[in-house]
C-alpha positions in Angstrom: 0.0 0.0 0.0 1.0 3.5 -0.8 -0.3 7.1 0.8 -0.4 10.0 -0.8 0.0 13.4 0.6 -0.6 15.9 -1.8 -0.9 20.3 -1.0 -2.8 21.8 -3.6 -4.6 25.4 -3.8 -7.5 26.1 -2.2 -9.1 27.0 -5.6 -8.3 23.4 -7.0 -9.4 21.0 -4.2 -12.5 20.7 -6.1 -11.2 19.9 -9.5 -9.0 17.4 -7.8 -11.6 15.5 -5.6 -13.4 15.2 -9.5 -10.2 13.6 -10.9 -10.0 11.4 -8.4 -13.0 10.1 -9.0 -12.9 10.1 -12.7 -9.9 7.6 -12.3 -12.4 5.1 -11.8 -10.6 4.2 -8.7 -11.9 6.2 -5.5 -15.8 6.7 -4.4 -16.2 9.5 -2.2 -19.1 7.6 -1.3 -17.1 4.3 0.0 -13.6 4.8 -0.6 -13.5 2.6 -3.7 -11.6 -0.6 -4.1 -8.3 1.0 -4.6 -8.6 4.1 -2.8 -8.9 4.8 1.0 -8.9 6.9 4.1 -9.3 10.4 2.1 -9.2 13.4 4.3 -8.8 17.2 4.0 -7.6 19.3 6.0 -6.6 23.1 5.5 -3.4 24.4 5.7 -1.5 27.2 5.6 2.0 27.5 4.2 4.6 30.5 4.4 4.8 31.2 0.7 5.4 34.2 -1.0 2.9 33.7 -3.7 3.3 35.3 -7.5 -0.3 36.2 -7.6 -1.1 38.5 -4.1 -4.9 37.2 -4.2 -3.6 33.8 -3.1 -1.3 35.5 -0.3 -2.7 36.9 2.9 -0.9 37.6 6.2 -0.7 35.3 9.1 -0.8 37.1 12.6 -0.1 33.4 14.2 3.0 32.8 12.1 4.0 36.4 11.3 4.8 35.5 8.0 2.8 35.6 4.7 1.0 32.5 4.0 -0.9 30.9 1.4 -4.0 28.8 2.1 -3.7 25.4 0.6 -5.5 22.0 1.4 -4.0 19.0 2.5 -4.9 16.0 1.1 -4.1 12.1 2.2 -5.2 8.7 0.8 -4.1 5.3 1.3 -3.9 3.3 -1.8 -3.3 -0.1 -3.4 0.2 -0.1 -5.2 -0.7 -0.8 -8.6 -3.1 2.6 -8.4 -0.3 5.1 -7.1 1.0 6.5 -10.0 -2.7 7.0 -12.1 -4.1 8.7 -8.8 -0.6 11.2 -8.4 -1.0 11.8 -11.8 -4.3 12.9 -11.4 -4.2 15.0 -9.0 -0.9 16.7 -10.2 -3.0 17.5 -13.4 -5.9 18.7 -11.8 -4.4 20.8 -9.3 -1.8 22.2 -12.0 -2.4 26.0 -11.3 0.1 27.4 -13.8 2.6 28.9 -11.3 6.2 27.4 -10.6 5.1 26.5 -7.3 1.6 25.1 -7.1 1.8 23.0 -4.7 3.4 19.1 -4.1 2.8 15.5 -3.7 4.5 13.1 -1.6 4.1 9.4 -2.2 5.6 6.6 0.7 5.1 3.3 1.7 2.8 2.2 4.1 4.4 -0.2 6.0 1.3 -2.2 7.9 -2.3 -0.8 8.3 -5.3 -2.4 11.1 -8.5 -1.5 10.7 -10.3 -0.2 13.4 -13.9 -2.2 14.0 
């Protein structure tokens, strides 16, 4: 198994929660067969951002930030690459630095019943 940790732009969480499920390979609705554990959570990043929209100032941090969303899946091996891939298109914002994923292995996982 694989999880995937991927930061992307507020404004493209959407688009990428819709390529993921166009892959054919995770329902929101279940998890799908090959795609589990999805969560979101907002984050905030110290980035001085190219476009000031995206860029507002953190009083906690002291630094300028840009809001971003987090997201992380757990996935069958043979699936990481076609999920990565669409979420790196989907999230694709046009700037140099629009964000990252992070792929590693899972090394044992127990369900909770």
């Amino acid at each position: 198994m694989k999880e995937i940790k991927a930061f992307v732009r507020q404004h493209r969480i959407a688009n990428v929660l819709a390529a993921l499920r166009d892959t054919g390979h995770c329902d929101m609705s279940n998890s799908g067969n090959g795609c589990h554990n999805i969560t979101i959570s907002k984050v905030q990043r110290p980035l001085a951002s190219g476009d000031p929209t995206q860029q507002h100032y953190s009083m906690e941090l002291a630094e300028a930030v840009v809001a971003e969303y987090k997201l992380e899946l757990v996935c069958a091996d043979d699936v990481v690459d076609v999920l990565a891939d669409a979420i790196a298109m989907a999230a694709a914002t046009g700037q140099a630095e629009a964000g990252w994923i992070f792929m590693s292995e899972v090394q044992r996982a127990v369900r909770i019943a």
